[in-house]
DOGU-201683 format. One record per atom (N, C-alpha, C): residue in one letter; x, y, z. Coordinates in steps of 0.2 Angstrom, whole numbers, plus 2048, in hexadecimal, padded with zeros to 3 digits. Each point is the difference from the previous one (the first is absolute). Layout:
AXYZ ...
END
This chain:
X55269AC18 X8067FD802 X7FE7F8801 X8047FC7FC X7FE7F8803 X8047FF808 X7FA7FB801 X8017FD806 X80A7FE802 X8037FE7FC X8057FF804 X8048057FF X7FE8067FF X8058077FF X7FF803805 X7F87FD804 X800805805 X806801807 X8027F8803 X8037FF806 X8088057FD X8007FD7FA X8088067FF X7FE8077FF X7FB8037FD X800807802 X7FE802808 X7FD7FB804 X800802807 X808801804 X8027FA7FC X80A800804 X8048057FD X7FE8017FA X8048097FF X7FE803804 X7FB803800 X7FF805807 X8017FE807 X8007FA803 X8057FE804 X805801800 X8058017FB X8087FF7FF X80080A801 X7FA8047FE X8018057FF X802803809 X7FA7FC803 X7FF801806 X809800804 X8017FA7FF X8067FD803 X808807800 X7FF8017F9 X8048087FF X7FF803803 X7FB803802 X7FE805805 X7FC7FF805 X8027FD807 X7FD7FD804 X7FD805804 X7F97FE804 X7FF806806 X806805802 X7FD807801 X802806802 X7FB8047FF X800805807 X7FD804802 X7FF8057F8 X8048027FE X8038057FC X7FB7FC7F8 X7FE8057FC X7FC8007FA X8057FD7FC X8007F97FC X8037FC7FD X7FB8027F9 X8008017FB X7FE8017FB X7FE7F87FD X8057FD7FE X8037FA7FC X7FA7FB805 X801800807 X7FA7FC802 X7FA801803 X7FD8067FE X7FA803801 X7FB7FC7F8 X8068037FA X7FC7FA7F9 X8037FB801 X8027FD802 X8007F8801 X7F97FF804 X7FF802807 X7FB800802 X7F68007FC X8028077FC X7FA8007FC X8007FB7FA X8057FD7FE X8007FA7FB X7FE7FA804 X801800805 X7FF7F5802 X7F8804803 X7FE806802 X7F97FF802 X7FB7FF7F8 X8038067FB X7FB7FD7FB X8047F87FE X8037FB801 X8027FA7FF X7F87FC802 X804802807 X7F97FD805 X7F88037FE X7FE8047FD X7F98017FE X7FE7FE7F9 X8057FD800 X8007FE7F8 X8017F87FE X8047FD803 X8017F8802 X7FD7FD806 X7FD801804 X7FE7FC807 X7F98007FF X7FA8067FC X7F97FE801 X7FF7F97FF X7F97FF800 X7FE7FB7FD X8018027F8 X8007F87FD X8018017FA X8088027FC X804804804 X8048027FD X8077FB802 X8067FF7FC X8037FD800 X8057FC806 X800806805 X8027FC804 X7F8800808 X7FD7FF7FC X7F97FE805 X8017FC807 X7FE805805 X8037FD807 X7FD7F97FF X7FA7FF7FF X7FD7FA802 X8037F97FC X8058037FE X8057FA7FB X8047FB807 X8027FB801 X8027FE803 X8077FA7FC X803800802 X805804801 X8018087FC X803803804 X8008077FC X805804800 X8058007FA X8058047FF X802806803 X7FB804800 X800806805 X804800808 X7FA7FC801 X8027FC809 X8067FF7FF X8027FA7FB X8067FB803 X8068087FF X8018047FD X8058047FE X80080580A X7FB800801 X7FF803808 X8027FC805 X7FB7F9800 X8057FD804 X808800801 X8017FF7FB X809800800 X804808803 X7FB8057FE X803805804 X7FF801806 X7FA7FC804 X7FC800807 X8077FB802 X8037FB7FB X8047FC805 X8067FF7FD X8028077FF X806804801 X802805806 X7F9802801 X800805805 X8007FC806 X7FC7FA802 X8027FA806 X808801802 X8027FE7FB X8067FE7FF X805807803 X7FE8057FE X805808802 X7FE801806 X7F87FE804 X801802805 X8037FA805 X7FF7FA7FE X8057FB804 X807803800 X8038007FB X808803804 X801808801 X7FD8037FC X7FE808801 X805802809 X803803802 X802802805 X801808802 X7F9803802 X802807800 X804803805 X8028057FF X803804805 X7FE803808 X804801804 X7FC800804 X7FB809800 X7F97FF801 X7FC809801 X7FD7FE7F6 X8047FB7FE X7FB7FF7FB X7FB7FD7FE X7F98027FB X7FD7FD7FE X7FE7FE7F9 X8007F87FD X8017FE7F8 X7F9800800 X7FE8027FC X7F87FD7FD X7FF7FB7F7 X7FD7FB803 X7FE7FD7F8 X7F97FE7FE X7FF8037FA X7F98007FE X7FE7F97FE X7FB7FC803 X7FD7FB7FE X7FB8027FB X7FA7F7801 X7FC8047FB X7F9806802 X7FE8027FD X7FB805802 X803806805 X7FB802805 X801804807 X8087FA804 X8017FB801 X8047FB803 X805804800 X806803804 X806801804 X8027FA805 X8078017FD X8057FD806 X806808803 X8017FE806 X802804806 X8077FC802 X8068037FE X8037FF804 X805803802 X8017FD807 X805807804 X8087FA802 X804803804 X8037FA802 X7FE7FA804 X7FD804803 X7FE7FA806 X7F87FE7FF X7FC8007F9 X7FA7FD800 X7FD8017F6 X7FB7FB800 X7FF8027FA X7FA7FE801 X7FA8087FE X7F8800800 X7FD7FC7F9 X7FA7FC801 X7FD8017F8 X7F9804802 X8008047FA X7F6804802 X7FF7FE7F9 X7FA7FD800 X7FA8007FC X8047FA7FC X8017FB801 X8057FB7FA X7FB7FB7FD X8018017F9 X7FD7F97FD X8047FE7FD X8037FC801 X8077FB7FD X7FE7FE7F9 X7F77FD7FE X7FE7FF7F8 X7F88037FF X7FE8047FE X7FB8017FD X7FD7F77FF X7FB800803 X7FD7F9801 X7F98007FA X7FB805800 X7FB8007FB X7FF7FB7FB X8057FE7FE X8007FC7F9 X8037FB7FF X8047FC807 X8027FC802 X8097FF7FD X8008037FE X8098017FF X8047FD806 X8047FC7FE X8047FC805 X805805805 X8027FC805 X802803804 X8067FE801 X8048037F9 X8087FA7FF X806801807 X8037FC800 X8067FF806 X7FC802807 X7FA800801 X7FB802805 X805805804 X7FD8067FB X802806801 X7FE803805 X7F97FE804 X7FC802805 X8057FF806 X8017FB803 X8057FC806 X8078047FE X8038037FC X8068027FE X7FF805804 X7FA8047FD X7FF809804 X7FF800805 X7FD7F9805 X7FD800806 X8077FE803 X8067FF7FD X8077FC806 X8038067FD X7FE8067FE X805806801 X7FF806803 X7FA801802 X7FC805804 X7FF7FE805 X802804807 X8017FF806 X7F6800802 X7FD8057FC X7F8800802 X7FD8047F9 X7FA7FE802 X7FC8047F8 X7F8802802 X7FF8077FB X7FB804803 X7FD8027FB X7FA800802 X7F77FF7FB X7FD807800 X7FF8027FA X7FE806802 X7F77FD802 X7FD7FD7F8 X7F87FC802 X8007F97FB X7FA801801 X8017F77FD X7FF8017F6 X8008047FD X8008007F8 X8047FB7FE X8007FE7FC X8057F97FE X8068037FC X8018067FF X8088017FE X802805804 X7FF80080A X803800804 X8017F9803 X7FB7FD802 X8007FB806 X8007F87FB X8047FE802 X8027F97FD X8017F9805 X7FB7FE800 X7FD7FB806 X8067FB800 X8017FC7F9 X8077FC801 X806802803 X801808800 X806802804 X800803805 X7FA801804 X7FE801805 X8007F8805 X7FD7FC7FC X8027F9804 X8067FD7FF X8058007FD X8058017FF X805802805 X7FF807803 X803803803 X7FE7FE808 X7FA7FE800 X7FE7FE809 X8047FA800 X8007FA7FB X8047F97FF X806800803 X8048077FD X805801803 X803806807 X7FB7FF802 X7FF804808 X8038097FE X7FB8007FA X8038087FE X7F9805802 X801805802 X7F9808803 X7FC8007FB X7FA7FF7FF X7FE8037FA X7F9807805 X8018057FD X7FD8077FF X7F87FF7FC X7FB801802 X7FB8007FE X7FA804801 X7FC8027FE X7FA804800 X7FB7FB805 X7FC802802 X7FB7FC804 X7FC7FC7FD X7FD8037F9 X7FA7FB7FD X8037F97FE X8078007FF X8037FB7FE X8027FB807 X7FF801804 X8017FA807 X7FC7FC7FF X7F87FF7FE X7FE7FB7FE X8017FC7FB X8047FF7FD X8037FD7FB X8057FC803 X805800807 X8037FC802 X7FD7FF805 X8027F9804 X8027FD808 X804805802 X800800807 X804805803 X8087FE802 X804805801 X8077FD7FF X803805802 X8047FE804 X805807802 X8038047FD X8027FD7FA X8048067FB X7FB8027FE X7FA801800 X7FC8067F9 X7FE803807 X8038087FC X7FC805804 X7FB8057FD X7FB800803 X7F98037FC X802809804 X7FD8017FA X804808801 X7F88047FF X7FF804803 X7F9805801 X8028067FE X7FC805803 X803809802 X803800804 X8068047FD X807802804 X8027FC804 X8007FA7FF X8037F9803 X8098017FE X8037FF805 X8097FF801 X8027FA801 X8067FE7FE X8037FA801 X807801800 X8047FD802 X808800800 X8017FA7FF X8047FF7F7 X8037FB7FE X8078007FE X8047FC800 X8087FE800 X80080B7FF X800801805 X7FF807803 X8018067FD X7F97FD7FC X7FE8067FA X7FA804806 X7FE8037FF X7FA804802 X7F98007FB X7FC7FB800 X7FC7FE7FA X7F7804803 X7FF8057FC X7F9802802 X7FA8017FD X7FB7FD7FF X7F98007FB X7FC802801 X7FE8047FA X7FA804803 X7FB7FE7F9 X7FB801802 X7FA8007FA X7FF8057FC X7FF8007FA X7FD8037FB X7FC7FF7FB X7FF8067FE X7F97FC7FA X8047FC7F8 X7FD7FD7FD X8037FD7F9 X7FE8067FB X8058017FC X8008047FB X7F97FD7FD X7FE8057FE X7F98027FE X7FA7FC802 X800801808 X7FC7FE803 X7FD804805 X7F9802805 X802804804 X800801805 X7FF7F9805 X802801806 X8067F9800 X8027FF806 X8037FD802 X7FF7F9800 X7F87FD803 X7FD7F97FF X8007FE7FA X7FF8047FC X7FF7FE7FA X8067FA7FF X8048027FF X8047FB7FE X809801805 X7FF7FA808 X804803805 X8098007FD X803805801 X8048017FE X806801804 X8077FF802 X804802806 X8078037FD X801806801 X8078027FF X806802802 X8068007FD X8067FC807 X803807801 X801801803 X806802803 X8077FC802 X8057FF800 X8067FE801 X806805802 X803800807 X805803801 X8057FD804 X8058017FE X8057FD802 X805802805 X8057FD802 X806803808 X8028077FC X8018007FA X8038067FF X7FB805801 X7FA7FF7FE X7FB806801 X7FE8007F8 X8017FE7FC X7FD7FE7FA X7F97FE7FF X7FB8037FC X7FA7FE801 X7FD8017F8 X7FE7FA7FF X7FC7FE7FB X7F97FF800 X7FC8037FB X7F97FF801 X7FE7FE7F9 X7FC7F9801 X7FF7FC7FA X7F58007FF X7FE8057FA X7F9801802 X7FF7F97FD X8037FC7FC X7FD7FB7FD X7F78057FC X7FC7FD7FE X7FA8057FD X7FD803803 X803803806 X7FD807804 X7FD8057F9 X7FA806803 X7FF8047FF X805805802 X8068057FF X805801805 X7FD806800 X7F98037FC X7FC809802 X7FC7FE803 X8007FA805 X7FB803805 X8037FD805 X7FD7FC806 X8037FF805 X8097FC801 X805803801 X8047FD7FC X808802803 X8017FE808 X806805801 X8057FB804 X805803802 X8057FD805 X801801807 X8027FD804 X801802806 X803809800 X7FE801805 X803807802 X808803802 X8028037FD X8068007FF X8047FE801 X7FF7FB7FA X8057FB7FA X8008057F8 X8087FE7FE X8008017FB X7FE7FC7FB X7FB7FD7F9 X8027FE7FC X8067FF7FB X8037FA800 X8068007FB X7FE7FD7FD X7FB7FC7FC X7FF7FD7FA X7F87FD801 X7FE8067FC X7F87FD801 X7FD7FC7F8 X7FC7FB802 X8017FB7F9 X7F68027FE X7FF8017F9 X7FA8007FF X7FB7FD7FD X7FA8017FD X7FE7FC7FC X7FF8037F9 X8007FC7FB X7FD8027FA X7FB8067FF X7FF8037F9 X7FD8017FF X7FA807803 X7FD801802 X7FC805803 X7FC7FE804 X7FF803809 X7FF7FD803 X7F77FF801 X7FD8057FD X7F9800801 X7FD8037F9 X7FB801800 X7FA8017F9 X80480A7FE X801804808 X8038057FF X8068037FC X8037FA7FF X8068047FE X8007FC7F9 X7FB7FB7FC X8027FC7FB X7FE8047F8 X8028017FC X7FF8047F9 X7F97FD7FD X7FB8027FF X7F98017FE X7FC7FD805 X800801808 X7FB7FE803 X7FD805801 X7FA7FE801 X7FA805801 X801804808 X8047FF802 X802802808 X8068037FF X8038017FB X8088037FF X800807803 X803800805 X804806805 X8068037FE X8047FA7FD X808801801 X8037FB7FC X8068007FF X8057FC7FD X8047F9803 X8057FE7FD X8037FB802 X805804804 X802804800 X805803803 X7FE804806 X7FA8027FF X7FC805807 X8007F9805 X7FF7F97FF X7FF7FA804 X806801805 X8057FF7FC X8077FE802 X803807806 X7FE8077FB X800805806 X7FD7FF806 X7FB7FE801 X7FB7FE806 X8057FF807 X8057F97FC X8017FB803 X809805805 X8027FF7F8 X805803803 X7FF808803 X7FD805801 X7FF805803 X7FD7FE807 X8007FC801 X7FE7FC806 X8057FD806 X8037FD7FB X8067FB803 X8067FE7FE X8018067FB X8078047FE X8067F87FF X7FE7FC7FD X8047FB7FE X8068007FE X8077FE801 X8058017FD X8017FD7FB X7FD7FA7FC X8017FA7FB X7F77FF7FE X8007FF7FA X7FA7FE800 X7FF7FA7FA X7FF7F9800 X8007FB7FE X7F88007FF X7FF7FF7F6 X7FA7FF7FE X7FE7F77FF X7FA800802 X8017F57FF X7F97FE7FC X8007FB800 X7F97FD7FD X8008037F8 X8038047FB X8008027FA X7FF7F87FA X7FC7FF7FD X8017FC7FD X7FE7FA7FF X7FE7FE807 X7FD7FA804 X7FA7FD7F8 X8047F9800 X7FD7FC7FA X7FA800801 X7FD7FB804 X7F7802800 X7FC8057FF X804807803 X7FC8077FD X8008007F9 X8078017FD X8017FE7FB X7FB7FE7FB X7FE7F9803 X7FD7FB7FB X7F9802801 X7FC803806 X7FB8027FF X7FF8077FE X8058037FC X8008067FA X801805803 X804803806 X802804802 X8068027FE X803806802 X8068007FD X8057FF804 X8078007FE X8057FE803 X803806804 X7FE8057FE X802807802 X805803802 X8067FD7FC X807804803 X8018057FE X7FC8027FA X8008077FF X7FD804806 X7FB802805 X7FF800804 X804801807 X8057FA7FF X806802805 X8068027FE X8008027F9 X8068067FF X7FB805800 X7FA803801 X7FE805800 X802801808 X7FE7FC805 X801801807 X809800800 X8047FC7FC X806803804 X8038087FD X7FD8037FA X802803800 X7FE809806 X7FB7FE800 X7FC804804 X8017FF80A X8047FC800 X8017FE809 X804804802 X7FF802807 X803804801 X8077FC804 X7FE7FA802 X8057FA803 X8027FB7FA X8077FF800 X8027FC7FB X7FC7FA7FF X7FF7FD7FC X7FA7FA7FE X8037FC7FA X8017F9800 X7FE7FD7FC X7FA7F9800 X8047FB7FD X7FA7FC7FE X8057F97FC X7FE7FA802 X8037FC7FD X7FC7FA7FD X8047FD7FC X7FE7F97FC X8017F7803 X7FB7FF801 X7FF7F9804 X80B7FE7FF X8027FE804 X8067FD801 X804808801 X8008037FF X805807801 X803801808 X804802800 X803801807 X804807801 X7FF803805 X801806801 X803801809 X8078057FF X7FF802809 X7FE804803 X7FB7FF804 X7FA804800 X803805805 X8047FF806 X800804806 X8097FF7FF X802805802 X807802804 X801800807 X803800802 X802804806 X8008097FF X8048037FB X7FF8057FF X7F98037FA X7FB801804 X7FE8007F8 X7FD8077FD X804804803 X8028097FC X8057FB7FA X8047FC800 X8027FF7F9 X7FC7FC7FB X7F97FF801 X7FD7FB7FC X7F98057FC X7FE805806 X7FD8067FB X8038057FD X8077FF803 X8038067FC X8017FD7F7 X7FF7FB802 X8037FC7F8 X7F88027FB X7FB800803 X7FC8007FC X7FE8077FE X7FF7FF7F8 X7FE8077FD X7F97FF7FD X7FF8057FB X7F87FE7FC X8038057FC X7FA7FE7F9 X8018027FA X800807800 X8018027FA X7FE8097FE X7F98007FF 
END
């Protein structure tokens, strides 16, 4: 495929996406859209290949950008209902949160920075003037984005953080360093971190990591593992309901991964772990795709996550950097009732 055939074969599968947007329920049409843009992406972004990240400017990016600053734009007027929640996919793991009265960002990179791609209509300062506060799961660079992190203190906004990352700032009222089982109450959420270990790591030092819990007046509680291990130490407060637990990519450790020498179990035996645990209402998959894994030869894997959503026992989807979906009701027996899975 020549080089300028690739960014329109990526926007047909976008347009395909677009038809069929998020839903709990097995979309066929966007399940192969989804397996088309990952082989897209393992086939244009290496090195060498046509749309090679290390290209500056880069067609790929600039086609994302504009759906990153589209979604800006949806959750600027966006107004949900009241006991509702809207969620919109950034790029990578990166969510936005918003409820009536508040809009969260976790884990946001406004630009993939690596290869110096500009930072049009400074889209960093946009994201920081429409999240009320924003929360880190650790410091990897396609969680934690230092320009919007400074950004956000500039303009007297919370920022949520792991502890190894405090030394990297001055001290300042709005950053709160978050430890084990550390609580906070923001624009009056119920915000709680616990430590875990990083997917395929095996303690907790290794690489510090902090995961959220979020619950709200109504009693709605979100738990965001950002790259938790979620098979091993990995839980929520005591009796609280889960209504949308977000996860990461891919397979959480050496045990559940196809040809490792320590293989126990499947991709699906993981995801049991989790929910047989903590019985989820909603289950939101994140990180699928992430350009620099990508570009260091891993796969894209959303084959992988239609294997999990067909196997969930909680509805589950999975979205494409700018997608937007409503994540929470006030009722929400009507939003599992909606979801099915295949034969």
């Amino acid at each position: 495929m020549k080089k300028e055939e690739q960014p329109a074969s990526f926007c047909k599968q976008l347009a395909i996406l677009e038809q069929h947007p998020p839903e709990w329920k097995w979309q066929a049409e966007r399940i192969e859209a989804f397996l088309a843009l990952g082989h897209l992406l393992e086939t244009s972004v290496r090195p060498g290949c046509p749309l090679d990240l290390a290209q500056n400017p880069n067609a790929l990016w600039e086609t994302i950008y504009l759906r990153l600053k589209a979604a800006l734009l949806d959750v600027e007027h966006a107004a949900p209902a009241q006991g509702e929640w809207h969620l919109w996919q950034m790029y990578n793991a990166g969510v936005i949160l918003k409820n009536r009265d508040v809009t969260v960002g976790v884990d946001l990179v406004p630009v993939l920075r690596t290869y110096g791609w500009p930072d049009h209509d400074d889209l960093t300062r946009h994201t920081a003037t429409l999240i009320d506060f924003l929360l880190i799961t650790h410091h990897h660079a396609d969680h934690y984005d230092r320009a919007l992190v400074r950004a956000c203190l500039e303009l007297g906004k919370p920022v949520c953080i792991p502890e190894d990352i405090q030394s990297n700032w001055e001290r300042n009222p709005n950053l709160h360093v978050f430890r084990d089982a550390t609580t906070l109450t923001l624009c009056d959420l119920e915000i709680t971190g616990r430590r875990a270990t990083h997917v395929w790591r095996e303690t907790p030092e290794e690489l510090p990591l902090i995961y959220y819990e979020i619950t709200d007046a109504d009693g709605h509680t979100m738990l965001f593992a950002g790259d938790a291990d979620y098979t091993k130490d990995f839980n929520c407060t005591p009796g609280k309901s889960i209504d949308a637990l977000f996860l990461p990519w891919r397979n959480p450790n050496a045990s559940f991964e196809e040809g490792s020498s320590v293989q126990t179990g499947h991709t699906t035996d993981a995801l049991k772990i989790v929910t047989d645990r903590l019985h989820p209402k909603h289950i939101i998959l994140e990180h699928y795709a992430e350009l620099e894994h990508v570009y260091q030869n891993y796969p894209a894997s959303y084959d992988l996550a239609a294997t999990l959503k067909k196997a969930s026992a909680a509805p589950l989807e999975w979205m494409f950097w700018g997608e937007h979906m409503t994540l929470l009701t006030k009722n929400l027996q009507c939003d599992i009732a909606r979801g099915t899975t295949p034969d």
